[in-house]
C-alpha positions as CSV (number, residue, x, y, z in Angstrom):
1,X,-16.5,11.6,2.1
2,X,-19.7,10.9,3.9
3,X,-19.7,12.7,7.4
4,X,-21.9,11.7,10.1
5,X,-22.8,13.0,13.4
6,X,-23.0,10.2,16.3
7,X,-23.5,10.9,20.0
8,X,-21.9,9.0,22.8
9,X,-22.9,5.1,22.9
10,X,-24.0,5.8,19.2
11,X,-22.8,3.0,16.4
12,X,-22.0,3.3,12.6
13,X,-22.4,-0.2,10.8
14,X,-19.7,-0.6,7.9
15,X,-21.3,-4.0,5.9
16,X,-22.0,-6.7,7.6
17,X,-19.0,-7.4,9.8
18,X,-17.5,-3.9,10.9
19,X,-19.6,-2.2,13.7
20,X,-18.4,1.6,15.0
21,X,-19.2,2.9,18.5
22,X,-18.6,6.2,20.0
23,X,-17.3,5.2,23.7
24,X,-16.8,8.6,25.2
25,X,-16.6,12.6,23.9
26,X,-14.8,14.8,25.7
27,X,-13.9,18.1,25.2
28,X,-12.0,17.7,21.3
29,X,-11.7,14.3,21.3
30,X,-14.0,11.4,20.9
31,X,-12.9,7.3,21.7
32,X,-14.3,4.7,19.5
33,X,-14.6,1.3,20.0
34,X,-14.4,-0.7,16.6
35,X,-15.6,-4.4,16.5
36,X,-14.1,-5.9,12.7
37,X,-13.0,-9.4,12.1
38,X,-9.8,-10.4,13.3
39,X,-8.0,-10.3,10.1
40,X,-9.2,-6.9,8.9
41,X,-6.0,-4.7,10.0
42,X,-7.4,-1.7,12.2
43,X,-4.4,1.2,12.3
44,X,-4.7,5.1,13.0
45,X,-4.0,7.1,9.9
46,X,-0.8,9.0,11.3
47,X,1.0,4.8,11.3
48,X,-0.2,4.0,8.5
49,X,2.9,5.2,6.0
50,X,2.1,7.1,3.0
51,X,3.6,7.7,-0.4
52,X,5.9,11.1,-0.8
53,X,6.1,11.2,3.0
54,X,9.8,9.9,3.2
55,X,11.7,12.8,4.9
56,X,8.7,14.7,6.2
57,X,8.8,14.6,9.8
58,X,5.5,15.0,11.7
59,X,4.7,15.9,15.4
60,X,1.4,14.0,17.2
61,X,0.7,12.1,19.8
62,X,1.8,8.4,20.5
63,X,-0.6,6.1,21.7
64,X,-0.9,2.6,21.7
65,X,-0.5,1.2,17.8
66,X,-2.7,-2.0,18.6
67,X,-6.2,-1.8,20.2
68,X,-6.8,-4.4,22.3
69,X,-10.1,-6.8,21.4
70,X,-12.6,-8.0,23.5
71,X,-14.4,-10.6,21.6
């Protein structure tokens, strides 16, 4: 895993098409905006289901699914 340290308004490029910004830190927890093509599904970790999880209940937060785009 490559780990990178960003500050606010800071932006991680992924290829040519995916573009990372750090929108706001506060306190623990940091907002990113993500700009990726339209097609390329962009989904928090704790949706996305994994295998050998059936059964296992979890507790976090709820929050929108979907981030809205603004291009």
């Amino acid at each position: 895993m490559l780990v990178l340290s960003r500050k606010q308004s800071q932006r991680i490029r992924l290829g040519d098409s995916i573009v990372i910004t750090v929108v706001r830190v506060a306190g623990d927890k940091v907002r990113l905006g993500i700009d990726a093509p339209r097609d390329m599904l962009v989904l928090r970790d704790e949706l996305e289901p994994h295998a050998g999880d059936a059964g296992e209940a979890e507790e976090f937060e709820i929050g929108p699914p979907i981030l809205s785009r603004t291009a």
